[in-house]
C-alpha positions, 0 to 999 in steps of 0.5 A, a space after each residue: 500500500 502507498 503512503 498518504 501524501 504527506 507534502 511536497 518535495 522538490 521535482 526536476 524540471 527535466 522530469 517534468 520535461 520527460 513525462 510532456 515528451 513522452 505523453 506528446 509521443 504516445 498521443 502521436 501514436 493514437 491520434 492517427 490510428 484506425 481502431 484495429 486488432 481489438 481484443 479483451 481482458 475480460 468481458 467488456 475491457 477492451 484493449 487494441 494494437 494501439 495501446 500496446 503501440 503508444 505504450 511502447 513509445 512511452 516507454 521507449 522516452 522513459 526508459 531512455 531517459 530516467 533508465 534507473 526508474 521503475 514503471 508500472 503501466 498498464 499493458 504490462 502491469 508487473 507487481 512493483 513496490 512503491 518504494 523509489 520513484 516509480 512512473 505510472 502509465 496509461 497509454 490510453 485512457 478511454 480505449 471503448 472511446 477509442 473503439 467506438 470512435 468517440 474522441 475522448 481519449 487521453 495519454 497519463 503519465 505520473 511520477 512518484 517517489 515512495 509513495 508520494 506524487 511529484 508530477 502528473 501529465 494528461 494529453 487530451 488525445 484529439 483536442 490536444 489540450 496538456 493538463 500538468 501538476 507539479 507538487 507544491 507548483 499548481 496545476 496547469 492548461 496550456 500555460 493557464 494556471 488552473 482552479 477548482 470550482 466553486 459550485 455547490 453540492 445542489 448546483 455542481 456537475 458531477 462525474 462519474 464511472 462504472 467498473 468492468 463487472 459492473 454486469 455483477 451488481 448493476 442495481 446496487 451501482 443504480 440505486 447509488 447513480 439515483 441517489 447522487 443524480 437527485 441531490 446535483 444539477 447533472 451527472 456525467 459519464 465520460 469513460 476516460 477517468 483521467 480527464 475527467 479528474 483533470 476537468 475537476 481541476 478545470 473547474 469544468 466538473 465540480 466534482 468525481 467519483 468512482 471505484 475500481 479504478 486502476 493506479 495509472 488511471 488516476 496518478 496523474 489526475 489526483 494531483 491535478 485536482 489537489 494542486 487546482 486546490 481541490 480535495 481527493 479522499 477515500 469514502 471515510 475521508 482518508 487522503 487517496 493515493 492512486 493504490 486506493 480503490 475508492 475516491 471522491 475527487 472535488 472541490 473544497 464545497 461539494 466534497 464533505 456533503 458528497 463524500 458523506 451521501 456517497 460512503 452512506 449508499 455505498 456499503 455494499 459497492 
């Protein structure tokens, strides 16, 4: 298990740097590519000749420059500590989007050193925009310094998404999407976990959850929400870390009354 993160620490420049080169290269592999070679994992988790592809480039830049770092990405995800620095890699978030031609897809890269986040990276596929955080630095678009919203729980926008064995217990996840969708002004489901963390950093969200997400899903996106001022716990209000497989990510008025009506109707989830 993670540590909590427990503060900032200084962070290289040129591994800022590294992750940009490396999630740019990876969204230069998807962003031409026809949807090929599909195959699953499990029942509806797909993953193409694509994500292996873009994965290969990344790692290529990462292994080339920071040689002595562990990586943990999620075409090939080895059991790794998370003592050291440690990269965490989803070569394509948001692969149905992809199959299916929807253009919300995104390229994550974190690093982290013993447990603790040091920067986070996610590429906008198709409508290249670059989200990055920075511990102790702010979080980032394009050269545009990034804020959370200010919404409340009745006026927010909430993102969310469903697990791959969703089939397994669809009416108690239902019964938690209705009890969410009648306290918020909308609620949304994307497919791409790591963009929908950097829209709540945006200020584009108010807020997300979800469970069952995986570390490289989340890593980059975490600290984008807190270094844009926002808050991410587990359901008991326990600091997340991207080893953790349930999380609220929000602003800092949406998140107590949100978490709370979460862990409330999520017992058996």
């Amino acid at each position: 298990m993670a540590s909590a993160y427990l503060g900032p620490r200084v962070v290289d420049v040129n591994d800022l740097n590294v992750a940009l080169e490396a999630a740019r290269l990876g969204a230069d592999v998807i962003r031409p590519e026809q949807v090929r070679s599909v195959s699953y994992k499990g029942a509806v988790d797909p993953v193409t000749e694509t994500d292996t592809l873009a994965q290969q480039r990344i790692l290529s830049v990462l292994s080339h420059h920071r040689p002595e770092d562990a990586i943990l990405a999620e075409e090939q995800p080895n059991a790794v500590g998370t003592d050291g620095r440690l990269w965490l890699v989803d070569p394509l978030d948001g692969t149905v989007n992809f199959v299916h031609r929807i253009p919300h897809v995104a390229v994550s890269i974190a690093l982290y050193e013993d447990g603790e986040p040091l920067l986070g990276v996610v590429v906008d596929v198709f409508h290249r925009e670059e989200f990055s955080a920075v511990t102790g630095k702010g979080a980032w678009l394009d050269g545009h310094r990034l804020e959370v919203s200010n919404a409340e729980l009745g006026s927010s926008v909430v993102g969310t998404g469903f697990p791959y064995d969703r089939q397994t217990r669809a009416r108690e996840l239902g019964t938690v999407v209705g009890d969410v969708l009648a306290r918020v002004q909308g609620l949304r489901r994307m497919g791409t976990a790591s963009l929908d963390l950097a829209w709540v950093a945006a200020g584009r969200l108010d807020a997300f959850w979800e469970i069952g997400l995986k570390p490289w899903d989340v890593a980059a996106g975490l600290l984008l929400v807190r270094e844009a001022g926002g808050i991410t716990t587990d359901l008991d209000g326990t600091q997340s870390t991207p080893f953790d497989g349930r999380f609220v990510a929000s602003n800092r008025i949406v998140h107590g009354p949100l978490r709370t009506l979460l862990a409330s109707v999520m017992t058996d989830v």
